[in-house]
N, C-alpha and C positions, 0 to 999 in steps of 0.2 A: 413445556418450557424447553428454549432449543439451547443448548449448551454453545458459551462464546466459543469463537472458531471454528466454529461444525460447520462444514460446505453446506450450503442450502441444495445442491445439486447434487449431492452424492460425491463429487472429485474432489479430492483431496488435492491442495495446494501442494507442491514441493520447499521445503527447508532451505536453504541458502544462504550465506555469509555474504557480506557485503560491505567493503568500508566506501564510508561517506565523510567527506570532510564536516569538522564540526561547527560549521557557520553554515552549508548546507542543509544537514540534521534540523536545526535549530529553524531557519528559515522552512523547514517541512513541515516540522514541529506545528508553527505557528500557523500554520496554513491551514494542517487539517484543524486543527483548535478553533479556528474562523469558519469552517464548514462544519463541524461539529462530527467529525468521524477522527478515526484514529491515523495515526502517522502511517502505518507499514498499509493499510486500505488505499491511500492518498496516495501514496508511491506506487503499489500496487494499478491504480487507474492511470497514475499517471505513463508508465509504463508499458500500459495495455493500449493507451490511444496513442503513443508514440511508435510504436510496434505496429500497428496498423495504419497509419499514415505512412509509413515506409515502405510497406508491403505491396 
């Protein structure tokens, strides 16, 4: 059984604060809720393809 939050890959994610406006949050919220993953996974992807579209 894999314990929630355990890296499938061995790397460990870094920790980080972060303010988000709370009509943002909420519209995140709802988003991953419609995909069926969690909000900080959802930001997390979103993130990581914005990040490399830039790059």
């Amino acid at each position: 059984m894999r314990r929630v939050g355990s890296p499938a890959t061995g790397i460990a994610k870094q920790l980080i604060a972060i303010r988000l406006s709370p009509r943002l949050l909420t519209a995140l919220r709802s988003m991953a809720a419609k995909q069926g993953k969690g909000y900080q996974t959802l930001i997390h992807e979103l993130l990581e393809n914005a990040a490399s579209r830039a790059a």
